[in-house]
C-alpha positions as a printed Julia matrix, in Angstrom:
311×3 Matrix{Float64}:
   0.0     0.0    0.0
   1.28    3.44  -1.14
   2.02    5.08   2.24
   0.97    8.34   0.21
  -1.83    7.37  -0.41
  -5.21    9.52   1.35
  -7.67    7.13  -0.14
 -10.22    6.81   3.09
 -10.77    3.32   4.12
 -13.21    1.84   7.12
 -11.12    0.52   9.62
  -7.42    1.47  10.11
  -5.65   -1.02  13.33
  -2.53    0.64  15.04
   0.47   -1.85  16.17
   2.99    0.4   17.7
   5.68   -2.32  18.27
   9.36   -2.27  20.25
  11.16   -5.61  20.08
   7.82   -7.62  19.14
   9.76   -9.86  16.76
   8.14  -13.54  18.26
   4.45  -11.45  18.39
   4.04   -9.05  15.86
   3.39  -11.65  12.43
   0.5   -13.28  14.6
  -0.97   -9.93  15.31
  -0.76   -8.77  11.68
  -2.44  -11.96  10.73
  -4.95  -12.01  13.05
  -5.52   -8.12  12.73
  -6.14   -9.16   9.04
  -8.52  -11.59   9.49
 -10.98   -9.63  11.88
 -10.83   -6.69   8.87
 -12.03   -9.26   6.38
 -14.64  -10.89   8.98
 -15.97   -7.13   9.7
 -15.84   -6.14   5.77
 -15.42   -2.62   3.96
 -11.82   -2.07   3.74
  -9.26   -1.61   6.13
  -5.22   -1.61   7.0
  -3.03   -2.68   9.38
  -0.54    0.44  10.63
   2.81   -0.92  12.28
   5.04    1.65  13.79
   8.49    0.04  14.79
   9.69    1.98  17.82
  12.96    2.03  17.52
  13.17   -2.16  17.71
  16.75   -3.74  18.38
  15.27   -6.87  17.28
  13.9    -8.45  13.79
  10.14   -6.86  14.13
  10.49   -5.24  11.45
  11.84   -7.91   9.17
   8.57   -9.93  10.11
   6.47   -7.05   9.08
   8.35   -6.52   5.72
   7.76  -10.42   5.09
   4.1   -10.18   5.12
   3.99   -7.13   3.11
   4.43   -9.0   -0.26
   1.31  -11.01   0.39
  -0.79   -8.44   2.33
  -1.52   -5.11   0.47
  -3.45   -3.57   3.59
  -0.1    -3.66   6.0
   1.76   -0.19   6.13
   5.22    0.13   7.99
   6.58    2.58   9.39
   9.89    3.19  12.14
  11.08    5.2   14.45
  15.0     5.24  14.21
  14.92    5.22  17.96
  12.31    4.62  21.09
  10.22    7.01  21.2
   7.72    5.58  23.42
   3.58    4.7   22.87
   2.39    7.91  22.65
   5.23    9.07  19.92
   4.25    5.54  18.26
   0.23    6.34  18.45
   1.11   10.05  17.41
   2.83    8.54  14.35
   0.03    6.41  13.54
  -2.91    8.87  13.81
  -1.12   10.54  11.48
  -0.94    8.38   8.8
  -4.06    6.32   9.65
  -6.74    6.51   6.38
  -9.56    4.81   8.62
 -13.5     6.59   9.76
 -12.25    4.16  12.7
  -9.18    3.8   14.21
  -8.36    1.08  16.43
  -5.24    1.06  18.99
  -4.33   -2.41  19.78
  -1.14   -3.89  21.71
   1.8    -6.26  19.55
   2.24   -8.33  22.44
  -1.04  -11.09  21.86
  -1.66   -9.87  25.28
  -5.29   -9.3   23.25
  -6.75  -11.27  20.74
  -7.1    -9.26  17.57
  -9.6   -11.45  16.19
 -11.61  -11.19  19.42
 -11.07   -7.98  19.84
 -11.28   -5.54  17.05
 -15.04   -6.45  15.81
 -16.11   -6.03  19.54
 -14.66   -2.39  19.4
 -15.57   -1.91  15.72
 -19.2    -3.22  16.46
 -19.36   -0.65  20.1
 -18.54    2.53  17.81
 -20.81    1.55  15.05
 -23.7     1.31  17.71
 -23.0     5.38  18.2
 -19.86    5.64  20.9
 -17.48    7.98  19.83
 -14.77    5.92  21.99
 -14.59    2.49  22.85
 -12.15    1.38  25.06
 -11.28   -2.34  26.79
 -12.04   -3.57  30.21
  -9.31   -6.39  31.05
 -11.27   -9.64  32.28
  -8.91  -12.22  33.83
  -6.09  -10.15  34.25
  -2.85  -11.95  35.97
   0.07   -9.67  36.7
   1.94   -8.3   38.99
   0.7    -4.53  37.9
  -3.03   -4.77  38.7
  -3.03   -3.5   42.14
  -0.93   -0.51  40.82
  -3.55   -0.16  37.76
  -6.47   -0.05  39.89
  -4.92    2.25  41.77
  -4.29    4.28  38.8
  -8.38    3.9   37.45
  -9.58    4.74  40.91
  -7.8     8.35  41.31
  -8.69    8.98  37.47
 -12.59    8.05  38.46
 -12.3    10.27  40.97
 -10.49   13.27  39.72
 -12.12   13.49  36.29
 -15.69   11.73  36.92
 -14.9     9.21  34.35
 -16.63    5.72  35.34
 -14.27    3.57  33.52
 -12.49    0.57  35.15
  -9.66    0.25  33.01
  -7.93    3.44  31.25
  -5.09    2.0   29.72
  -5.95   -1.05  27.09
  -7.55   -1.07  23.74
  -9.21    1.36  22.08
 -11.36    2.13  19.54
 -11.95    5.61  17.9
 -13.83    7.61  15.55
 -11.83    9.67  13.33
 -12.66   12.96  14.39
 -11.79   12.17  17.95
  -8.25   11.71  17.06
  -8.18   14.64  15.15
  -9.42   16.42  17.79
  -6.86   15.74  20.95
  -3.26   16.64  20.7
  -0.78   14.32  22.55
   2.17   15.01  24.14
   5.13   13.07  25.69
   3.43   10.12  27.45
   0.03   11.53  27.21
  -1.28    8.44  25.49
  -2.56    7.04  28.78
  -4.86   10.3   29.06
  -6.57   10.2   25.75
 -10.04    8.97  27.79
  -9.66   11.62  29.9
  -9.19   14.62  26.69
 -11.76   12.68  24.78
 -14.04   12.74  27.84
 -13.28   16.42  28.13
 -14.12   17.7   24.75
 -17.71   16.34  25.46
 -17.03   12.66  23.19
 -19.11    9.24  24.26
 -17.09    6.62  25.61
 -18.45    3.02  26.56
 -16.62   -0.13  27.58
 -16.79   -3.39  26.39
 -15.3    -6.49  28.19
 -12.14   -7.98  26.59
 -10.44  -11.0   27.35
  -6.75  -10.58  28.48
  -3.49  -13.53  27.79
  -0.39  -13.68  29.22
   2.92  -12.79  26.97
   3.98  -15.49  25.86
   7.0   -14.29  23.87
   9.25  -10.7   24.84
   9.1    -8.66  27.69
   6.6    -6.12  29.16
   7.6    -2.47  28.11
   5.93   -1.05  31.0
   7.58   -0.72  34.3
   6.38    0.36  38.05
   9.19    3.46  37.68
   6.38    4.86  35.5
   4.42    6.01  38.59
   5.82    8.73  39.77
   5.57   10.2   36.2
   1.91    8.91  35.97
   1.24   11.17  38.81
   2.44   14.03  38.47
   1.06   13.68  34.48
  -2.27   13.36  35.87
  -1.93   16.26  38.12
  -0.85   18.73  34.67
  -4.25   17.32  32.84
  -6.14   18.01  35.78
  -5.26   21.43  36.19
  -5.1    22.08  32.09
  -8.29   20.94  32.21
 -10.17   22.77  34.9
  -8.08   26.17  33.74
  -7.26   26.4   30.42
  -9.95   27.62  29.48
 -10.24   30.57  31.64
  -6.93   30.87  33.8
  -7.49   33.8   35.19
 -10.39   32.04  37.29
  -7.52   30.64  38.81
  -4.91   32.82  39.0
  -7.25   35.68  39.8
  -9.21   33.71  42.63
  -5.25   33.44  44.35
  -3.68   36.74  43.8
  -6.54   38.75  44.69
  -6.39   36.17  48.25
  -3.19   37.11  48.79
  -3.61   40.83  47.91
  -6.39   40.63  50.12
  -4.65   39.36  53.08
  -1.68   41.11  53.18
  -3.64   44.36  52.84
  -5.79   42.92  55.51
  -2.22   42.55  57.52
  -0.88   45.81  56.37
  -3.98   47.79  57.96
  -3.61   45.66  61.21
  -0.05   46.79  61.9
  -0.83   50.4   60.89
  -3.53   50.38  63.64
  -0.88   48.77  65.59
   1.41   51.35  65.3
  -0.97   54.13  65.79
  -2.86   53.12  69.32
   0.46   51.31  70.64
   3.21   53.0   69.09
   4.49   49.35  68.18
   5.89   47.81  65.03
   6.09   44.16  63.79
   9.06   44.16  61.02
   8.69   40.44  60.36
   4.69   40.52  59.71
   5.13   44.07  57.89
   7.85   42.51  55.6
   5.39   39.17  55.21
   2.98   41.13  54.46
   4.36   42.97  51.61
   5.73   39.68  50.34
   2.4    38.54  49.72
   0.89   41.75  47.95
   3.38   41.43  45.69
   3.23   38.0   44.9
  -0.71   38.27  44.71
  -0.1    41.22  41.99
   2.44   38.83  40.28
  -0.02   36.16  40.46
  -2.62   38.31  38.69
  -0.24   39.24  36.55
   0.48   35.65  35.17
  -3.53   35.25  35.21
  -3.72   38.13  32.75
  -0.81   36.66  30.49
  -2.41   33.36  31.04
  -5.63   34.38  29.56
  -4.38   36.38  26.48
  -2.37   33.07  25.53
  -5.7    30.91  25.7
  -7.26   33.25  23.9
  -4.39   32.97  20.93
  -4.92   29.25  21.14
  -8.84   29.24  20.57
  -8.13   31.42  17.45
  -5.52   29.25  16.44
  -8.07   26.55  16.64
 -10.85   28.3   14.95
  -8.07   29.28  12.05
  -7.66   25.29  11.75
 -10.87   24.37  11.78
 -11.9    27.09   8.84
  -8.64   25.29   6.91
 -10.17   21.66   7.44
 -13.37   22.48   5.72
């Protein structure tokens, strides 16, 4: 397939895929044969991340005999959400399905029941892991409860398979490890998102690319798309809300110690000099509210200016 080519097609399934070399030819094959069970047309995107191993020389075998696989590699590891970023890109598909090269999932399970969940009207559908065996559940429920909580999203399991529409991915913009957040911008923009129960299978071949020094990360990610979320669209609500509390109190301060100073004849250096500290880093708190808001404002016409160029 001409990687050129902008042809639409149905279905488009993304295999991002680091040192997959004993996995990735049974996903392509079994990727292949859910396309022709759901019919329409459809591809199979592989993104080599940077592999140290042969994956890519199994891709470029099946490539002579299946016209529907694309290929494409990173010339170093980039990571999933680099991979997915990569594929979106290139992906020709009204759906777009995300699905692991590991045959932790079943491709031919899996893809029609995602397929079949956004052709009954979700914009997103994503995975829920049944019979899950690993030493990273605790640690992923974990993960799903905070999320739940935080962002009122009543998923149970963030980080699997996914299926898309193809305006949703047109519509989020990932950054560095931001893949594991795409419910949460999808959610955001106002997109329906339903789950559908998947089975899960132990690796059989490789090694997990996912480690438990990924948490601290994880958290302090999800504390950046919380706040993005709740104030990029009108900072100064924030901002404002704390340098006006500031300004407030150390005024409040100021006129305490002047009253001070006039009945008793008394001053309070420390508390005077505290309480100039935090006028002025109320007013530089504003300030960064105002600057805040004038750069959000750039970025919705930005959008608009994008959206105008799609049509």
């Amino acid at each position: 397939m001409d990687k050129n080519d902008t042809r639409t097609v149905d279905i488009s399934v993304i295999l991002p895929a680091y040192n997959e070399q004993g996995n990735i030819a049974a996903v392509i094959n079994k990727s292949r044969d859910a396309l022709i069970s759901l019919g329409g047309t459809g591809e199979v995107i592989v993104i080599d991340d940077g592999s140290t191993d042969n994956t890519s020389g199994e891709v470029e075998k099946i490539r002579s005999s299946y016209s529907g696989l694309v290929l494409f590699r990173h010339r170093a590891n980039k990571g999933l959400t680099e991979a997915l970023i990569t594929g979106f890109k290139h992906a020709r598909g009204e759906i777009v399905v995300f699905l692991c090269a590991d045959l932790q999932s079943d491709p031919q399970e899996d893809i029609p029941k995602l397929v079949n969940e956004i052709r009954k009207g979700s914009d997103v559908a994503v995975g829920w892991r049944q019979g899950r065996k690993e030493g990273k559940v605790f640690l992923s429920k974990i993960y799903n409860f905070v999320c739940k909580k935080l962002f009122d999203l009543p998923l149970h399991d963030m980080n699997w398979i996914k299926a898309f529409r193809r305006e949703v991915i047109e519509d989020i913009e990932l950054k560095s490890d931001w893949h594991r957040f795409i419910l949460i911008l999808a959610a955001h923009k106002g997109y329906r998102i339903s789950e559908v129960k998947t089975n899960w299978y132990p690796r059989k071949k490789g090694k997990s690319k996912f480690g438990f020094s990924r948490i601290s990360t994880s958290f302090f990610d999800v504390m950046a798309i919380k706040f993005l979320l709740i104030f990029m669209d009108k900072p100064i609500r924030f901002f404002g809300f704390w340098g006006a509390l500031l300004i407030a109190i150390g005024t409040l301060i100021l006129l305490g110690l002047g009253l001070l100073w006039f009945i008793l004849n008394t001053q309070v250096r420390p508390v005077m000099f505290l309480s100039f500290f935090m006028i002025l880093t109320g007013i530089f708190t504003l300030m960064i509210g105002f600057l805040a808001e004038l750069i959000s404002m750039q970025q919705v016409k930005l959008e608009r200016i994008e959206q105008r160029l799609r049509k």
